[in-house]
N, C-alpha and C positions, 0 to 999 in steps of 0.2 A: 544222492545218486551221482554215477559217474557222469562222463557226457556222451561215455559209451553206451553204456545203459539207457540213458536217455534217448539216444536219436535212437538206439534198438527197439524199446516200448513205442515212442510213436509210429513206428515202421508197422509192428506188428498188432498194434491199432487196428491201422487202417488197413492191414491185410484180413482182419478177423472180420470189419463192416463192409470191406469189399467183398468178403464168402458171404458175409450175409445177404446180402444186396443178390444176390443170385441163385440163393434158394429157392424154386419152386414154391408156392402154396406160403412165401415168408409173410406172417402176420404183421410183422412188424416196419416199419416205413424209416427205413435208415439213407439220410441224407450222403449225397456223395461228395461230396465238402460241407465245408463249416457254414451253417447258418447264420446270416446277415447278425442277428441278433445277438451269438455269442461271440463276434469275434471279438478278441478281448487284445490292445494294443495298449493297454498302462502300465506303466514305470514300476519293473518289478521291485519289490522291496525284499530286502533282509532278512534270513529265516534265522534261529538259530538250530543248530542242526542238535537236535535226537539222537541219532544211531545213525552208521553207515549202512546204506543199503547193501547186501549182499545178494541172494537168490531173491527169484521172481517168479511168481506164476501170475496168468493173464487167461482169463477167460470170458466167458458169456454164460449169462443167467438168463434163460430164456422164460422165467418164472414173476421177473421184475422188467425185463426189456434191458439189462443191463451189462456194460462192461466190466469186469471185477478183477483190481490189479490187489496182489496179497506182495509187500515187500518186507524182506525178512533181515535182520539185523546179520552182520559181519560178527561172527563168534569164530572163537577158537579152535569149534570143532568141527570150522569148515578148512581148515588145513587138513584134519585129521581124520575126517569120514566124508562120506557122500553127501549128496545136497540133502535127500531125502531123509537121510538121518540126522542132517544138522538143522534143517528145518522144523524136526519132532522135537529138538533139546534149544532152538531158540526161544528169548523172553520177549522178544521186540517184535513186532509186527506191525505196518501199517495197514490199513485196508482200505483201499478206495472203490466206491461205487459209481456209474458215469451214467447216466443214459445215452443213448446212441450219438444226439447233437453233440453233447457236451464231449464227448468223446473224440471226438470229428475235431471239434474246436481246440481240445488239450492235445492233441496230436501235433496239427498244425502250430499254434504256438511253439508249443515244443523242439520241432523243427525248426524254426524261425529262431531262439533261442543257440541251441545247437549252431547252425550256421554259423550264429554272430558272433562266436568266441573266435582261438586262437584257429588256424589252419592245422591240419595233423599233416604228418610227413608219410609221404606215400611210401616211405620205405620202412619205416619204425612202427610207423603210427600214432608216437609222441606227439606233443604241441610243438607247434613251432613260435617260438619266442620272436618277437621285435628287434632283438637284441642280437639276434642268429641263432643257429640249432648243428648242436653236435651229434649226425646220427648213431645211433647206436643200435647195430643190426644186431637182432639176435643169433646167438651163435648156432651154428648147423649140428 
């Protein structure tokens, strides 16, 4: 995933536990931060990557109490059709299931991660490099 994508999935996280949290008659007992227990602060390690993430869906399984991200691999014929039909003709899929904490938790992290990289350029939205940054406005 990008780190665009990334700080966007946690964003829209904890907008999905925030509507829940305010439901009327909600069965379900969703914490409004991350739970003492899962916060998790160890030394990420090294994935080797799979597939690039391309399209996302993000919902709620209110049949498990669960968060459910579907991440779809970067194909070819997402230059050339729409998401919804590059979605049907993708071979790559992740699937993640969260319960509500764990959700809370992966968010947060997540942010905390994002933060810690390069700074983006309020005018590009490139990284900005150590070394300096050549903007590159897009053209009008």
């Amino acid at each position: 995933m990008e780190k665009q994508q990334s700080a966007l999935l946690a964003e829209t996280i904890d907008e999905i536990l925030d509507q829940l949290i305010t439901v009327e008659g909600n069965p379900f007992s969703v914490p409004t931060s991350t739970p003492i227990e899962l916060v998790d602060n160890d030394q990420l390690e090294a994935v080797q990557e799979q597939f690039r993430t391309g399209s996302m869906s993000l919902g709620w399984d209110p049949t498990t109490a669960q968060v459910v991200i579907e991440a779809y691999a970067i194909t070819d014929a997402d230059d050339d059709e729409s998401l919804d039909e590059g979605r049907a003709n993708a071979t790559e899929m992740l699937l993640v299931r969260m319960p509500v904490g764990t959700a809370r938790a992966f968010a947060k992290r997540t942010r905390e991660i994002v933060d810690a990289g390069r700074p983006t350029c309020p005018l590009c939205g490139y990284p900005i490099d150590t070394s300096g940054h050549i903007c590159t406005l897009p053209e009008a």
